[in-house]
C-alpha positions as CSV (number, residue, x, y, z in Angstrom):
1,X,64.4,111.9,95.6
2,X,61.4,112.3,93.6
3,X,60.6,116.3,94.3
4,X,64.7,116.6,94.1
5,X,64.3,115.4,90.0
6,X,60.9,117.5,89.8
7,X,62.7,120.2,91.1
8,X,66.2,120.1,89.2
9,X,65.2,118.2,86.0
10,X,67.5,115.6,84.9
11,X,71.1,116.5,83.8
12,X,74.2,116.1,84.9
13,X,73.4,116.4,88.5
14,X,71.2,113.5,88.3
15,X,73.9,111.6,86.2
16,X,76.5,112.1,89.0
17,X,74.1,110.6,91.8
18,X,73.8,108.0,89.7
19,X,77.1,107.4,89.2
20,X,78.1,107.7,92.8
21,X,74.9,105.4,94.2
22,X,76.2,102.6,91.1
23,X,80.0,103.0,92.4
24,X,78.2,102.6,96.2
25,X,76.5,99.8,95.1
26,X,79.8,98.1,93.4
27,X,82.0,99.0,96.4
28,X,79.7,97.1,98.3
29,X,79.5,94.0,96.0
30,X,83.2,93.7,96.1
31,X,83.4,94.0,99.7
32,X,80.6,91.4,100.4
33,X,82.9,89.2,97.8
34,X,85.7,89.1,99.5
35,X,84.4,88.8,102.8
36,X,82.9,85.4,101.1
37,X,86.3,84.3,99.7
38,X,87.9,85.0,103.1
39,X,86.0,83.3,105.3
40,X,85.2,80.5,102.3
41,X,89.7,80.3,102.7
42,X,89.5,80.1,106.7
43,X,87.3,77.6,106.9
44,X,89.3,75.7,104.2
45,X,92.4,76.3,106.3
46,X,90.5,75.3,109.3
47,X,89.4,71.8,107.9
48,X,92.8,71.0,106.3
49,X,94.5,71.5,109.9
50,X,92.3,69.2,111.6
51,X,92.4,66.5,108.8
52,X,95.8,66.9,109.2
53,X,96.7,67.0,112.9
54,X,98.3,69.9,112.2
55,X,96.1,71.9,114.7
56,X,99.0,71.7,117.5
57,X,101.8,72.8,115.2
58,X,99.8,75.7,113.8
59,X,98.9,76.6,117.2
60,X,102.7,76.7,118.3
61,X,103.6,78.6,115.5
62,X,101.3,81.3,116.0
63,X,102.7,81.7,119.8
64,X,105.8,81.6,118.3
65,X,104.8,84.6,116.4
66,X,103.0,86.1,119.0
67,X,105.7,86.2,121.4
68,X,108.2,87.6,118.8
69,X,105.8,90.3,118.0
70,X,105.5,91.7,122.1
71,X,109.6,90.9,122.1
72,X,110.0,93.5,119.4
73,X,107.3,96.1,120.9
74,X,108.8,96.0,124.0
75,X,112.5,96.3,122.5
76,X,111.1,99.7,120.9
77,X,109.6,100.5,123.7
78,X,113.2,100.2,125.6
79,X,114.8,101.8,122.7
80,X,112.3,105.2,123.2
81,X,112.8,105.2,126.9
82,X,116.0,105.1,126.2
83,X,116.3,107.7,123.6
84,X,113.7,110.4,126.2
85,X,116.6,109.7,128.5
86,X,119.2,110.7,126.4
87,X,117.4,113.9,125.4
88,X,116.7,114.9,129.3
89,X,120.6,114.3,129.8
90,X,120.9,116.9,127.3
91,X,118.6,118.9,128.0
92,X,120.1,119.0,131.6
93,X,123.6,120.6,131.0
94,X,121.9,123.7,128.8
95,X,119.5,124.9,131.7
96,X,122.9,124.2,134.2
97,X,124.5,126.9,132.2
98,X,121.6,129.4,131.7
């Protein structure tokens, strides 16, 4: 980096690496911050279940959720097959009359 600002002089070059390593730098801050706050929110989540009892309810709910989500995936999954089928069947007559 040192020979590069030898080399070029300072200007606006040297101002944009600047100004992308500071926005680097910030990006990272931000992401380190809320990585803090998250898992500083699950671990309050996690202690207010079990002072709770609600541990068993939560758990429930998220199979609950769970088994509604692979419901729906394999509804659209059914709902593809069925539309692939549906454009064989007409794909069918056309090469019957070529």
């Amino acid at each position: 980096m040192e020979e590069w600002i030898a080399e070029n002089e300072s200007g606006p070059t040297l101002n944009n690496m600047n100004y992308l390593l500071d926005m680097l730098r910030n990006a990272s801050n931000q992401a380190m911050h809320h990585e803090r706050n998250f898992n500083t929110q699950r671990q309050l989540l996690s202690e207010y279940l079990t002072e709770k009892e609600k541990v068993e309810d939560w758990d429930s709910w998220l199979k609950e959720k769970d088994d509604a989500v692979q419901e729906q995936q394999t509804e659209e999954v059914s709902v593809q097959e069925e539309a692939e089928g549906g454009e064989e069947a007409i794909e069918a007559p056309k090469e019957e009359k070529e």
